[in-house]
C-alpha positions in Angstrom: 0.0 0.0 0.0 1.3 3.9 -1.1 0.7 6.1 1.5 1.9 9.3 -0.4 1.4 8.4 -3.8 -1.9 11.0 -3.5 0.0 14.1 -2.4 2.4 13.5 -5.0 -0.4 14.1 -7.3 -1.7 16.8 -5.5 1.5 18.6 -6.1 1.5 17.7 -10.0 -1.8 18.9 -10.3 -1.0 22.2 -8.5 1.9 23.2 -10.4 -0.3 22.3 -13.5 -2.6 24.7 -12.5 0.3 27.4 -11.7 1.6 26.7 -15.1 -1.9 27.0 -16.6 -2.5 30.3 -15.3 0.4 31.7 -15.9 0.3 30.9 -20.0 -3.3 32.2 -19.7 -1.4 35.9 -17.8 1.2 35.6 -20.3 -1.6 35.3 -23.4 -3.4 38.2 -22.4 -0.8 40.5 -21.9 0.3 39.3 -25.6 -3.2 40.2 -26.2 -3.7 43.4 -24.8 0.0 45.0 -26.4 -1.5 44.1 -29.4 -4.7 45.9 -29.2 -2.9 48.8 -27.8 -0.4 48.8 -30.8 -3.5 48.6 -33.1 -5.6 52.0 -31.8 -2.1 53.5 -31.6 -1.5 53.0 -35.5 -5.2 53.6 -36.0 -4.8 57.2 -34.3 -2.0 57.5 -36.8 -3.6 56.8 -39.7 -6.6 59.0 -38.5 -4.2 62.3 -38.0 -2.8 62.0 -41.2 -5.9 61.5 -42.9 -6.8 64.6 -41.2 -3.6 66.4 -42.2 -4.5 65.7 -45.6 -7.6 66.4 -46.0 -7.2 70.0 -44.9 -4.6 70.4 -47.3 -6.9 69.5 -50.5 -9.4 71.6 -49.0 -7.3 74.7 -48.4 -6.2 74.2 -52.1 -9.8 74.2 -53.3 -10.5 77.4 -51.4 -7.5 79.0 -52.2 -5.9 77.7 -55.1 -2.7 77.0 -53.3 -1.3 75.0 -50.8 -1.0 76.3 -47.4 2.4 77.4 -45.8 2.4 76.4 -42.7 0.4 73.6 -40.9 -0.5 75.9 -38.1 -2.7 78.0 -40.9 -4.4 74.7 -41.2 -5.3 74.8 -37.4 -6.3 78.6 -37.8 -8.4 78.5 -41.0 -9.6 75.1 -41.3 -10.2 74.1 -38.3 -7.5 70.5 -38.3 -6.6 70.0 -34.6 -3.2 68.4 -33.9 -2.3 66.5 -30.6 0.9 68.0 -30.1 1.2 65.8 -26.9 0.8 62.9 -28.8 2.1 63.2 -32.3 4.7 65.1 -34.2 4.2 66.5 -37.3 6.8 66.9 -39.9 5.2 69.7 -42.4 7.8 71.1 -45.2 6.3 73.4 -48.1 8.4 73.9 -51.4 6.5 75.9 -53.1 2.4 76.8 -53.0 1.5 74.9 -56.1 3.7 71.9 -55.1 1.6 69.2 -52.4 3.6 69.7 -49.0 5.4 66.6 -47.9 3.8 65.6 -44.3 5.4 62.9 -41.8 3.3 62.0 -38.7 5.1 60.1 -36.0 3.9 59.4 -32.3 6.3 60.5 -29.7 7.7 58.0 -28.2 8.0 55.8 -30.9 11.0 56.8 -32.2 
């Protein structure tokens, strides 16, 4: 007759369960910097879109590209999270589209 051989399982099965719940900890913090990396390039793709279409609709108005994106903000009403992003807004000439870079700080 065993006289241990059930706490020897009682210890398998409670280190199966530690390990269990840790792959399950481990899966959703996979999960969750995931979704966060997702609405963080979605923001992204949202300010630039915005960026953008200010632009074609300043040259509509005017006939000209605008000089600064600031102007933007002023006459068009595009609202920048400067805590959030950085925008990169160069102008060559008025009838040349101004190159535009969006980054999140932070990200490099």
């Amino acid at each position: 007759m065993h006289l241990y051989r059930q706490k020897k399982s009682v210890r398998w099965g409670i280190f199966a369960s530690l390990a269990l719940f840790a792959a399950a900890v481990l899966a959703a913090a996979f999960l969750l910097q995931k979704t966060t990396d997702s609405a963080s390039a979605e923001r992204k793709k949202q300010m630039e879109a915005a960026i953008h279409k200010s632009i074609v609709s300043c040259y509509a108005v005017e006939g000209q590209y605008p000089e600064s994106l600031e102007y933007l903000e002023k006459h068009y009403g595009l609202s920048v999270d400067r805590d959030r992003f950085v925008v990169e807004y160069s102008v060559f000439a008025s009838n040349l589209y101004p190159a535009v870079q969006v980054a999140e700080r932070g990200n490099g």
